[in-house]
Biotite code that builds the C-alpha atoms (Angstrom):
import biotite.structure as struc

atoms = struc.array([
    struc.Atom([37.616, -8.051, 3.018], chain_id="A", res_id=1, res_name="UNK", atom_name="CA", element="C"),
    struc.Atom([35.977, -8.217, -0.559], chain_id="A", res_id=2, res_name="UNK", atom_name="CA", element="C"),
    struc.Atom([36.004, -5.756, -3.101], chain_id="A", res_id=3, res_name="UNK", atom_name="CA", element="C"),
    struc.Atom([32.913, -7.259, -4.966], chain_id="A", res_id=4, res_name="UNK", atom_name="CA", element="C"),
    struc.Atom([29.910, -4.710, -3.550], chain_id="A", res_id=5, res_name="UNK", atom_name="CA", element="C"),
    struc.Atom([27.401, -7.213, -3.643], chain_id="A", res_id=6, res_name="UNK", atom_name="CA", element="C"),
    struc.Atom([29.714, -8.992, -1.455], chain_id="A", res_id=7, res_name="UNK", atom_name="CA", element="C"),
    struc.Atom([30.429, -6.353, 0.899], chain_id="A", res_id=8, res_name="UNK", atom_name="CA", element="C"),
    struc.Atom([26.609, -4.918, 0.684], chain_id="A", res_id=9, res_name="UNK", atom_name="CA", element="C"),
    struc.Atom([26.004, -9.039, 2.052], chain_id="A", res_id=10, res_name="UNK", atom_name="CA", element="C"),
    struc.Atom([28.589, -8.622, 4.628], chain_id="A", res_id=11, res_name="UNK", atom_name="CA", element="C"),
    struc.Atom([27.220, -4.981, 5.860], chain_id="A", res_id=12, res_name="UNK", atom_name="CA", element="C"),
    struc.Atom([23.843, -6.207, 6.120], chain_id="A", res_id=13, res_name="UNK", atom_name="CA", element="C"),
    struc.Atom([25.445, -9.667, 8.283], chain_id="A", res_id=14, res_name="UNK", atom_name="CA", element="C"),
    struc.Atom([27.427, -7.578, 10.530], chain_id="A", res_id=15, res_name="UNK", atom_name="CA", element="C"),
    struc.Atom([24.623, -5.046, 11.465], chain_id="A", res_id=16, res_name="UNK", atom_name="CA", element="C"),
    struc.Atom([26.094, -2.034, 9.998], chain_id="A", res_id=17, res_name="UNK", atom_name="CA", element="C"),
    struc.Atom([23.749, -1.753, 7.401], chain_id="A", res_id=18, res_name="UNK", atom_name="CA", element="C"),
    struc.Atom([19.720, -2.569, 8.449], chain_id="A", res_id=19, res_name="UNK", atom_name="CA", element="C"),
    struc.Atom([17.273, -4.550, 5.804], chain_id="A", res_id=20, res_name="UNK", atom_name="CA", element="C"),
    struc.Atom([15.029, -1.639, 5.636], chain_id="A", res_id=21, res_name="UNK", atom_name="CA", element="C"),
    struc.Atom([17.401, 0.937, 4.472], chain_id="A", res_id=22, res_name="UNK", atom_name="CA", element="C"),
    struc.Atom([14.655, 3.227, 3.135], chain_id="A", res_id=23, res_name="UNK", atom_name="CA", element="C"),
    struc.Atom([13.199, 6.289, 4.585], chain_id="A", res_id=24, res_name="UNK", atom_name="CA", element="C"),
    struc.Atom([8.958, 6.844, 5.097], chain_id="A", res_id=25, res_name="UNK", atom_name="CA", element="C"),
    struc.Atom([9.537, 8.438, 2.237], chain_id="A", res_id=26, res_name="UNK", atom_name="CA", element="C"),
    struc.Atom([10.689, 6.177, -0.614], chain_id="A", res_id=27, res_name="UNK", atom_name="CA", element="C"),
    struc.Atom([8.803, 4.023, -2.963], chain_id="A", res_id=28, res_name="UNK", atom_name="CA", element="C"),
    struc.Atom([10.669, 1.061, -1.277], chain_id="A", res_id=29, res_name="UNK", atom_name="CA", element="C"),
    struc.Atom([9.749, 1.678, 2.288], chain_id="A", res_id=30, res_name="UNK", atom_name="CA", element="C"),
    struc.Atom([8.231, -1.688, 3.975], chain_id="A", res_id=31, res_name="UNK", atom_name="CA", element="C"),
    struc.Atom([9.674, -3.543, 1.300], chain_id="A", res_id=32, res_name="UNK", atom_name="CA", element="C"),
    struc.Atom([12.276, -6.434, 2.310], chain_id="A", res_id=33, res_name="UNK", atom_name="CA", element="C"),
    struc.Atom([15.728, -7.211, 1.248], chain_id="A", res_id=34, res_name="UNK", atom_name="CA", element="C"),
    struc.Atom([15.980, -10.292, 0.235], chain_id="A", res_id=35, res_name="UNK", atom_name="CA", element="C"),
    struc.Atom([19.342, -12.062, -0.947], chain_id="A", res_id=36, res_name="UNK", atom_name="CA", element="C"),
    struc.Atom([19.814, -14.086, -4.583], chain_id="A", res_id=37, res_name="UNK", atom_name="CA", element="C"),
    struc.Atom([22.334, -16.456, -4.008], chain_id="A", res_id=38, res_name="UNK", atom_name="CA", element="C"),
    struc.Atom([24.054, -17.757, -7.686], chain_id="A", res_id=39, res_name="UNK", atom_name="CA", element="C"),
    struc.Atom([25.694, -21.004, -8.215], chain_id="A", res_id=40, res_name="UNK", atom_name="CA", element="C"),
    struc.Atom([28.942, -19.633, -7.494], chain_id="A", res_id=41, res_name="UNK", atom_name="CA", element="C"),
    struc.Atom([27.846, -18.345, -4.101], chain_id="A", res_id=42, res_name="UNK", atom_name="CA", element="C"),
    struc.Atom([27.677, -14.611, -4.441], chain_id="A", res_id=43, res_name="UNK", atom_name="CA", element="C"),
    struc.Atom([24.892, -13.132, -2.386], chain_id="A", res_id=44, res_name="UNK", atom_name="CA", element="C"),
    struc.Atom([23.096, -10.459, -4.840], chain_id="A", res_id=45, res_name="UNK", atom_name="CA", element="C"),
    struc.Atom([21.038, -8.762, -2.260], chain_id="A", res_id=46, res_name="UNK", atom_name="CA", element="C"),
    struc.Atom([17.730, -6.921, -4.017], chain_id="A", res_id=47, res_name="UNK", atom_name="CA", element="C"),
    struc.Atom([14.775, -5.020, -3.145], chain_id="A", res_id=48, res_name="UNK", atom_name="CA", element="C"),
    struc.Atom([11.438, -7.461, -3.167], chain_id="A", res_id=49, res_name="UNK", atom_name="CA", element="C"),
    struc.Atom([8.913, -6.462, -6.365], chain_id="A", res_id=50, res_name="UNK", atom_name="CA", element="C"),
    struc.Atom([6.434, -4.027, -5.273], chain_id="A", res_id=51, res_name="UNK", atom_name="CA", element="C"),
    struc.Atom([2.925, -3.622, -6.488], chain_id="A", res_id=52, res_name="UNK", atom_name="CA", element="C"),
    struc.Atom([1.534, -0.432, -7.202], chain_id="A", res_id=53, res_name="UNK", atom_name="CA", element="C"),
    struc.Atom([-1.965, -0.114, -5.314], chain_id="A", res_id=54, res_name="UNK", atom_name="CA", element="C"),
    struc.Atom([-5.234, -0.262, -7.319], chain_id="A", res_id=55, res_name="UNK", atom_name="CA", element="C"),
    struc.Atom([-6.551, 3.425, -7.758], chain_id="A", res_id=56, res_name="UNK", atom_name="CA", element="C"),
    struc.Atom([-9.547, 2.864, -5.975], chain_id="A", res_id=57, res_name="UNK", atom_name="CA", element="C"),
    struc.Atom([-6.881, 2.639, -2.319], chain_id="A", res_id=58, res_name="UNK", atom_name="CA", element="C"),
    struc.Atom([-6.304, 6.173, -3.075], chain_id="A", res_id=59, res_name="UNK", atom_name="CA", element="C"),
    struc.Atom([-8.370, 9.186, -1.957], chain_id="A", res_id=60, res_name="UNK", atom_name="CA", element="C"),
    struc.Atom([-8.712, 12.274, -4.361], chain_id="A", res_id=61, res_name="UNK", atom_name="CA", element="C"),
    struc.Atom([-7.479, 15.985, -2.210], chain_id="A", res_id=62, res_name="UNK", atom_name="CA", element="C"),
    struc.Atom([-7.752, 17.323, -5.935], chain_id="A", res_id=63, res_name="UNK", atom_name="CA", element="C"),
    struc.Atom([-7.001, 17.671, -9.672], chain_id="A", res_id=64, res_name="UNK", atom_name="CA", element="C"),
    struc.Atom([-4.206, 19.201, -11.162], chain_id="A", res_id=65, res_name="UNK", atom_name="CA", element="C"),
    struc.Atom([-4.028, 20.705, -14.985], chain_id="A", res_id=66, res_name="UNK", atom_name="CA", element="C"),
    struc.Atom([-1.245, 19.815, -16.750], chain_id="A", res_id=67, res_name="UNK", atom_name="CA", element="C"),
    struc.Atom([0.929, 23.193, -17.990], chain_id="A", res_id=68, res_name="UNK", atom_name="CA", element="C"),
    struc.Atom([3.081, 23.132, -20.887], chain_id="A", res_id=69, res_name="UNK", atom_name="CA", element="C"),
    struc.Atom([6.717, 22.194, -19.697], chain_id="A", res_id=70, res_name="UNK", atom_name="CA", element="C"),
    struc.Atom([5.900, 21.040, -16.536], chain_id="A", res_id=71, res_name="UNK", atom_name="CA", element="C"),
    struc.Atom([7.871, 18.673, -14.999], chain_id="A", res_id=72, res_name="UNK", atom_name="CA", element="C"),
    struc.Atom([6.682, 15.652, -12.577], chain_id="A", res_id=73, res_name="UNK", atom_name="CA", element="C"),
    struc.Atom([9.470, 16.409, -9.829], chain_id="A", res_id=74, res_name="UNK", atom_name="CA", element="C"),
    struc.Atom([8.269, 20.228, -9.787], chain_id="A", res_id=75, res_name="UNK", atom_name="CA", element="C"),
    struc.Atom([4.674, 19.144, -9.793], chain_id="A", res_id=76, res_name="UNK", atom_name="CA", element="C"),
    struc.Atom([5.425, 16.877, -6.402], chain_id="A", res_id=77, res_name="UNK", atom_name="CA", element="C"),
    struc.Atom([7.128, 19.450, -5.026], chain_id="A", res_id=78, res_name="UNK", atom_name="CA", element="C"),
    struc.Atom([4.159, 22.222, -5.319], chain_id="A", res_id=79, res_name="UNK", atom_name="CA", element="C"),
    struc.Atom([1.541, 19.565, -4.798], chain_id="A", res_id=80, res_name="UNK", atom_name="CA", element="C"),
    struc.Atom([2.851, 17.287, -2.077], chain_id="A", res_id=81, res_name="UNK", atom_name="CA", element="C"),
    struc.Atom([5.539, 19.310, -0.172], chain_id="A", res_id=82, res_name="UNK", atom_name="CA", element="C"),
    struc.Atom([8.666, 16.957, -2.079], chain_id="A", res_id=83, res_name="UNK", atom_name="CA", element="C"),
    struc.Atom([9.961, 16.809, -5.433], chain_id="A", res_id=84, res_name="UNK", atom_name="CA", element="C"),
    struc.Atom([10.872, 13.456, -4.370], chain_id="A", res_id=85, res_name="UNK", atom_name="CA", element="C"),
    struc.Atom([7.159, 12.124, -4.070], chain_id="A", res_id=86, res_name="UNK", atom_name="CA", element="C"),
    struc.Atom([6.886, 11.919, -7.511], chain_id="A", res_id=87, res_name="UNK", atom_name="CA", element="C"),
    struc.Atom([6.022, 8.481, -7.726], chain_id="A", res_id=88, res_name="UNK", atom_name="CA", element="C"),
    struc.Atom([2.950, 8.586, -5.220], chain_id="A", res_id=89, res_name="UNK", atom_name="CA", element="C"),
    struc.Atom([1.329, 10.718, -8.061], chain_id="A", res_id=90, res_name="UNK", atom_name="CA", element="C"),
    struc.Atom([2.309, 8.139, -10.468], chain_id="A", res_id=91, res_name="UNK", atom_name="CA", element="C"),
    struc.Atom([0.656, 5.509, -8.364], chain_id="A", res_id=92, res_name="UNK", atom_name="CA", element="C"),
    struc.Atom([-2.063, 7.537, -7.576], chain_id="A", res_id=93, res_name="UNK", atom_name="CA", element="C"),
    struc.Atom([-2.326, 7.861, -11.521], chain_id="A", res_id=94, res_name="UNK", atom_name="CA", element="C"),
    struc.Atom([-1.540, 4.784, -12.680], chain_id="A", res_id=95, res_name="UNK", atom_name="CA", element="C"),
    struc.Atom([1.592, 5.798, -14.138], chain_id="A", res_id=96, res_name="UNK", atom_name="CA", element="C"),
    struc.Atom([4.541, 3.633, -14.984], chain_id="A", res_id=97, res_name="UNK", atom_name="CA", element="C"),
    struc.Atom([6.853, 5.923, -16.639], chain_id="A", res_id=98, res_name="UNK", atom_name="CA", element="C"),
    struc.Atom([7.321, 9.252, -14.144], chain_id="A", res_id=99, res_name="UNK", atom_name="CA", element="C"),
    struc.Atom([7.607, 11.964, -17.623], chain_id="A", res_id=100, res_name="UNK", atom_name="CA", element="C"),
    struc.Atom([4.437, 10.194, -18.779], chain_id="A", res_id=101, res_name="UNK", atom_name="CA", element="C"),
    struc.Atom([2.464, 11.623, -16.196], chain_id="A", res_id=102, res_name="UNK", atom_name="CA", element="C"),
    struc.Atom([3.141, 15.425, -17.470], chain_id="A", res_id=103, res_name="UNK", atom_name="CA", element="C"),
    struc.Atom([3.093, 14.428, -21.044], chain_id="A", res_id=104, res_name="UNK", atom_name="CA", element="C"),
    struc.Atom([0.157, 16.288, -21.938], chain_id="A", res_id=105, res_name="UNK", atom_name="CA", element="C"),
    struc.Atom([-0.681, 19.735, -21.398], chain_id="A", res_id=106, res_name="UNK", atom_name="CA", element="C"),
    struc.Atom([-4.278, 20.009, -20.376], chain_id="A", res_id=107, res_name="UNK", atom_name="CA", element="C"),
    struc.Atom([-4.614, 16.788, -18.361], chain_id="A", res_id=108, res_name="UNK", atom_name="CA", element="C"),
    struc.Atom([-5.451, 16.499, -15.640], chain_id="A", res_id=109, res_name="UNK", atom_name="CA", element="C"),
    struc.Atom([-3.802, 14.563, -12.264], chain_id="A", res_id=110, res_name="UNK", atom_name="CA", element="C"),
    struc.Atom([-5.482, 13.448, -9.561], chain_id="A", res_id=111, res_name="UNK", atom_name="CA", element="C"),
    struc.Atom([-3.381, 14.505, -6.325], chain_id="A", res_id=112, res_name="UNK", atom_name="CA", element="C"),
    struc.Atom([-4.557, 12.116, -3.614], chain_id="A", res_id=113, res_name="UNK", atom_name="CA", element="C"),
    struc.Atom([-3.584, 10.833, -0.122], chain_id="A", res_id=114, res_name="UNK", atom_name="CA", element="C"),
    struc.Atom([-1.510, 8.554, 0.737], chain_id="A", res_id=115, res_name="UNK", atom_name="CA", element="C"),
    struc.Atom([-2.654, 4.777, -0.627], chain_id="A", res_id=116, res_name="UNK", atom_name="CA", element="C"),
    struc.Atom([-5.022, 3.336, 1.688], chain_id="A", res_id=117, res_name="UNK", atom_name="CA", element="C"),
    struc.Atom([-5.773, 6.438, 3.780], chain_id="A", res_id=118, res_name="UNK", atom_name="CA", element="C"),
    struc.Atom([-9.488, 7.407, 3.837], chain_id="A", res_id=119, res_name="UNK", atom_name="CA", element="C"),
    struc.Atom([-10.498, 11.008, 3.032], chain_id="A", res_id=120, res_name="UNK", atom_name="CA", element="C"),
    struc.Atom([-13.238, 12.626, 1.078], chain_id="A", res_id=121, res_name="UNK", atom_name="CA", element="C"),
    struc.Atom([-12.985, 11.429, -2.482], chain_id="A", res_id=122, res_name="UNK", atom_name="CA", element="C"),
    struc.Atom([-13.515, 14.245, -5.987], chain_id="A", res_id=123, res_name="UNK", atom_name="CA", element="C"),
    struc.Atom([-11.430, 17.484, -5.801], chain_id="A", res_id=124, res_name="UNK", atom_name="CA", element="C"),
    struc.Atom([-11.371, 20.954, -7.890], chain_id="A", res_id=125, res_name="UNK", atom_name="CA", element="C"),
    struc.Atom([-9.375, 21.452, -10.814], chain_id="A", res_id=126, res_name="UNK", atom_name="CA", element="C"),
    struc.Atom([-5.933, 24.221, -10.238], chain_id="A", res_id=127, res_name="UNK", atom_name="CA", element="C"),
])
């Protein structure tokens, strides 16, 4: 057996034990294939295909949140979506690359919004 993880990641995923879609409804990644990078040397580099973050106008607006002083995005996610770990569907929802970005300024506001590309009544109230 090999003790280069990229290696052994390439063998887990060719004997079964680990599936292609190893990420839960939940993550950013979920959908997204595995695909493999094979180098000149022949190590299999297995990655995570680019994903696209939808255009804002997929997303329907539930409401607007004001930005506090010292809030944080994971804490934000948490109150507002039920998971601090849904942090990045209000940075998609925002257009937001950088996660601390998003709660960079006290007194803006964030639109909190379904999920991308589910229909519901767009415009919100501020909290």
């Amino acid at each position: 057996m090999t003790t280069d993880p990229a290696a052994l990641l390439q063998e887990l995923f060719t004997a079964g034990a680990v599936t292609q879609q190893s990420f839960g409804p939940e993550s950013r990644y979920y959908g997204l294939p595995v695909l493999t990078l094979t180098t000149t040397s022949g190590t299999h580099n297995p990655y995570v295909s680019r994903r696209f973050i939808p255009p804002p106008q997929d997303f329907a607006v539930l409401q607007l949140y004001r930005v506090k002083q010292g809030d944080r995005v994971d804490v934000v996610a948490a109150a507002q979506l039920g998971n601090p770990l849904s942090y990045w569907q209000l940075c998609d929802a925002n257009v937001v690359l950088e996660p601390p970005d998003l709660v960079a300024v006290p007194g803006a506001f964030i639109n909190v919004t379904l999920p991308a590309g589910v229909p519901g009544a767009p415009g919100g109230s501020g909290s």
